[in-house]
DSSP file (Angstrom, degrees, kcal/mol; ACC not computed):
  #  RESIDUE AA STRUCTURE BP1 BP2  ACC     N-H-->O    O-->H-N    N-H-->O    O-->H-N    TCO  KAPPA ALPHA  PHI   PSI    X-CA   Y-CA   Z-CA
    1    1 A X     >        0   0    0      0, 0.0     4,-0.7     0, 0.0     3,-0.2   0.000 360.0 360.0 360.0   2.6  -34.3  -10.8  -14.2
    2    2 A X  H >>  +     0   0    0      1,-0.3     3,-2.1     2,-0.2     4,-0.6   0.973 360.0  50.3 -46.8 -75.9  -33.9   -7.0  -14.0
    3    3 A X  H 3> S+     0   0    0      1,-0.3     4,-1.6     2,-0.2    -1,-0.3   0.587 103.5  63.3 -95.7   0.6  -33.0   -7.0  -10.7
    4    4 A X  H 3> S+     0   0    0      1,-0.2     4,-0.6    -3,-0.2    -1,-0.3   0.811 110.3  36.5 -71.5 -32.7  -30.3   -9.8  -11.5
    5    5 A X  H << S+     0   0    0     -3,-2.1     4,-0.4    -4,-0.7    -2,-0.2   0.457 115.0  58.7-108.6  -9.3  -28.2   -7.8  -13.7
    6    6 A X  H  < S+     0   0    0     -4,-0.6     4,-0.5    -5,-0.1    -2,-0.2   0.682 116.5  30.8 -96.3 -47.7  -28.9   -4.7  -11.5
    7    7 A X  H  X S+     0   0    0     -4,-1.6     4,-1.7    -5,-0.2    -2,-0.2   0.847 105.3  76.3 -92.7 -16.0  -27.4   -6.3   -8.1
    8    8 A X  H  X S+     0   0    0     -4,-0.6     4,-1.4    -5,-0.2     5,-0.5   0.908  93.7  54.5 -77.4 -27.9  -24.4   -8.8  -10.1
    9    9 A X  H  > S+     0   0    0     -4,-0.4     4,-4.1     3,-0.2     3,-0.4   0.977 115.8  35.7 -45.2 -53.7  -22.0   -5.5  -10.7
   10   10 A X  H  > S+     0   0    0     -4,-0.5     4,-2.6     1,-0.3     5,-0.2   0.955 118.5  47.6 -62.1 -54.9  -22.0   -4.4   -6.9
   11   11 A X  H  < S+     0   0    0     -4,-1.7     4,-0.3     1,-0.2    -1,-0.3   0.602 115.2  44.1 -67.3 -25.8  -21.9   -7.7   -5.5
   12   12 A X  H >X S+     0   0    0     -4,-1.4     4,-1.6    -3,-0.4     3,-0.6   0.839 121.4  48.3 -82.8 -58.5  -18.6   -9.1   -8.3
   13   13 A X  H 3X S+     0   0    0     -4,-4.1     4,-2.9    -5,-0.5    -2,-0.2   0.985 108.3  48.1 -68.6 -44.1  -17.1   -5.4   -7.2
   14   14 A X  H 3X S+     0   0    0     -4,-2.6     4,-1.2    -5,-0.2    -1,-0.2   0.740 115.0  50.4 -71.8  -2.4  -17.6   -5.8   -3.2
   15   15 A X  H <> S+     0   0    0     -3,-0.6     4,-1.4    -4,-0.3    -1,-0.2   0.948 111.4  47.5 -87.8 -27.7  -15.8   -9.6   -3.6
   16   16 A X  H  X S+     0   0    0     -4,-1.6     4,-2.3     2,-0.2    -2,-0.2   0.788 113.4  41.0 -41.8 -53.6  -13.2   -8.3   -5.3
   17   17 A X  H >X S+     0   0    0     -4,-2.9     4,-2.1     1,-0.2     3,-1.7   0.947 115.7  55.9 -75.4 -60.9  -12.3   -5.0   -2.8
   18   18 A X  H 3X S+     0   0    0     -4,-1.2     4,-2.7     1,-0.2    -2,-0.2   0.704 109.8  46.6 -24.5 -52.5  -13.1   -7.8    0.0
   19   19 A X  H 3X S+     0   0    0     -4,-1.4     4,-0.5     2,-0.2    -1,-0.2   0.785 111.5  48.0 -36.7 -61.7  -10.1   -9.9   -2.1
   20   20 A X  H XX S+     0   0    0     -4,-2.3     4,-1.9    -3,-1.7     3,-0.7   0.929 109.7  52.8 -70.1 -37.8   -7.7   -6.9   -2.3
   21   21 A X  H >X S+     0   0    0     -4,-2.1     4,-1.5     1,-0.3     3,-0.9   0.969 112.2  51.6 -59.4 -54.5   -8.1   -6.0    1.9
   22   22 A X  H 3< S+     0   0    0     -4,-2.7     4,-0.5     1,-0.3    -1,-0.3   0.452 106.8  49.1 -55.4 -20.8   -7.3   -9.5    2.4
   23   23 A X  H <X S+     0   0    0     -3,-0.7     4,-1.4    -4,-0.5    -1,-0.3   0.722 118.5  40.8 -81.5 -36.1   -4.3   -9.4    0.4
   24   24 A X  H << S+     0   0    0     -4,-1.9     4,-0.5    -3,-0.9     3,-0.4   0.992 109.4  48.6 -51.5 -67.3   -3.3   -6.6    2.0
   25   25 A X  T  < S+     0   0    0     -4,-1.5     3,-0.4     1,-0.2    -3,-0.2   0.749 118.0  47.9 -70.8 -35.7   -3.9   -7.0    5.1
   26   26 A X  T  4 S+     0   0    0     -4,-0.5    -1,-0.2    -5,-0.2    -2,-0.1   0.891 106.6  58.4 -69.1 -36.9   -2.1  -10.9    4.7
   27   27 A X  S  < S+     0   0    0     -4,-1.4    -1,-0.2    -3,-0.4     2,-0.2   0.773  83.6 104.0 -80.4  -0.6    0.9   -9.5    2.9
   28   28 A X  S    S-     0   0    0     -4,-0.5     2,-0.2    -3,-0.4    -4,-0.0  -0.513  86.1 -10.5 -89.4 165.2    2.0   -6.9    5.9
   29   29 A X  S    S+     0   0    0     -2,-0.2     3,-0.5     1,-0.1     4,-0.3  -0.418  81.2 113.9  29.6-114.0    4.9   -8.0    7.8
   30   30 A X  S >  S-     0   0    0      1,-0.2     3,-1.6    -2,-0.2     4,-0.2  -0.269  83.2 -12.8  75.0 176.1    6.4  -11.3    7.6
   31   31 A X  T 3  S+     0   0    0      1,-0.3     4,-0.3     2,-0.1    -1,-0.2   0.483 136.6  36.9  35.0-100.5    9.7  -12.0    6.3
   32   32 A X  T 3> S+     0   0    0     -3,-0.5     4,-2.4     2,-0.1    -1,-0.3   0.566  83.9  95.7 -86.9   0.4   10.6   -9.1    4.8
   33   33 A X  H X> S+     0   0    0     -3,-1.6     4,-1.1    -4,-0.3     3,-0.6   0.699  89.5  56.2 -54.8 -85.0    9.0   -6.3    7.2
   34   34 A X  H 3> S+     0   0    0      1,-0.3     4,-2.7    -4,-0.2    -1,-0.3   0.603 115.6  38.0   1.3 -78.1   12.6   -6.1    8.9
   35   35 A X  H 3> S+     0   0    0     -4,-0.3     4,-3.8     1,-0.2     5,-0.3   0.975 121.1  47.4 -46.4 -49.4   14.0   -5.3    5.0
   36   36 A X  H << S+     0   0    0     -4,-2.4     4,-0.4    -3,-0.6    -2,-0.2   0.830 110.3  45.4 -29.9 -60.1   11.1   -3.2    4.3
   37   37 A X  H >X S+     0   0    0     -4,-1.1     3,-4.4    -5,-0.2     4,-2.0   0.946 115.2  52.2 -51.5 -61.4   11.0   -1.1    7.5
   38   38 A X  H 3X S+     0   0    0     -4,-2.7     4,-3.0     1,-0.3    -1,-0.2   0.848 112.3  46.6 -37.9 -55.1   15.2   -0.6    7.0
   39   39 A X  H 3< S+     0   0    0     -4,-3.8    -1,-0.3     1,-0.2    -2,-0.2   0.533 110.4  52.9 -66.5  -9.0   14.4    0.6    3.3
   40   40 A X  H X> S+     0   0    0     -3,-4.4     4,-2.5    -4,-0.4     3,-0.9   0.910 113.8  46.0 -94.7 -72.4   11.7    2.8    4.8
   41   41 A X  H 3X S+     0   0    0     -4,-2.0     4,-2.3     1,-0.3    -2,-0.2   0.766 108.5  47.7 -30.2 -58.9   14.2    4.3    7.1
   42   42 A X  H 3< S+     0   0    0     -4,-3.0     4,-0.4    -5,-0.2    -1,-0.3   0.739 109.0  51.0 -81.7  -8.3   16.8    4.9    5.3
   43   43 A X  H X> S+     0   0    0     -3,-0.9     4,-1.6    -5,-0.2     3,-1.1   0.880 116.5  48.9 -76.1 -51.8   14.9    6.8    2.3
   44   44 A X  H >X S+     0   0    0     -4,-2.5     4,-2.8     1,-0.3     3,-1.0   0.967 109.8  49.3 -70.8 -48.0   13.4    8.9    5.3
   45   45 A X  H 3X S+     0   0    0     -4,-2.3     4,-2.4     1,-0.3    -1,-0.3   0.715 115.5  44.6 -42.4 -32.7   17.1    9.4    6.8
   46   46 A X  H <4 S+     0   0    0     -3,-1.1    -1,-0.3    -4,-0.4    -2,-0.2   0.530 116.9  50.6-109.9 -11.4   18.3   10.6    3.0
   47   47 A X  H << S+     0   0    0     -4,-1.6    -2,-0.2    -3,-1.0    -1,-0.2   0.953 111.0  40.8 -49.6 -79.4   15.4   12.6    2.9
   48   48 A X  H  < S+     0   0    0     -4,-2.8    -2,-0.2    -5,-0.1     3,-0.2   0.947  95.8  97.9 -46.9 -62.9   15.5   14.3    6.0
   49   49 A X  S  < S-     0   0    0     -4,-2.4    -1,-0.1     1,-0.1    -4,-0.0  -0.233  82.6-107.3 -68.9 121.0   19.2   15.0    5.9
   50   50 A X        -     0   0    0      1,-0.1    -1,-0.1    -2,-0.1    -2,-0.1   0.099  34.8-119.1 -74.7 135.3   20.6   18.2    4.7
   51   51 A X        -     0   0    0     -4,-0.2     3,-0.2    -3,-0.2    -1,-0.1  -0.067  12.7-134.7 -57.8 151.0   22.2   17.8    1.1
   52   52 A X  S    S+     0   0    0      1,-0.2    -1,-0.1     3,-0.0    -2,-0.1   0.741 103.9  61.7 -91.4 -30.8   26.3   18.8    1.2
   53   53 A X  S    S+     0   0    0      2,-0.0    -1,-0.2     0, 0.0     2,-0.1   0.830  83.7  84.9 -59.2 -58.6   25.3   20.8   -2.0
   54   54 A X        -     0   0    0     -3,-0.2     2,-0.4     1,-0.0    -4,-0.0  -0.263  54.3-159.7 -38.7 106.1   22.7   23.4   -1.0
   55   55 A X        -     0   0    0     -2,-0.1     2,-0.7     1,-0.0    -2,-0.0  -0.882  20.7-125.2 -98.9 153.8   23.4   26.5    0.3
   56   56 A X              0   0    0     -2,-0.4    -1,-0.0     1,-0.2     0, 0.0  -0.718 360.0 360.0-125.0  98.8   21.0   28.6    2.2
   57   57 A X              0   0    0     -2,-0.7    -1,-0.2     0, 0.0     0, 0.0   0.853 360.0 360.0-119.1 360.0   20.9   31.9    0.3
């Protein structure tokens, strides 16, 4: 029964990552991808763009 307790970690951890891809992979787009993307966009926009504050000394 060695080898029982030896393989049940790996095999419990790879259904599990298997579990998470699939949840990933299920939860992109849909719906909200339209808000998402926007919210993605405009963070980059306010990123990019140089602050009114800042001077270049």
């Amino acid at each position: 029964m060695d080898y029982v307790s030896a393989l049940l970690p790996p095999v419990v951890m790879a259904v599990f990552f298997i579990g998470v891809i699939r949840v990933i992979v299920k939860t992109q787009g849909g719906a909200n991808k339209t808000k998402e993307d926007a919210a993605v966009d405009a963070a980059l926009a306010r990123a990019e763009a140089p602050s009114a504050g800042k001077t270049d000394a």
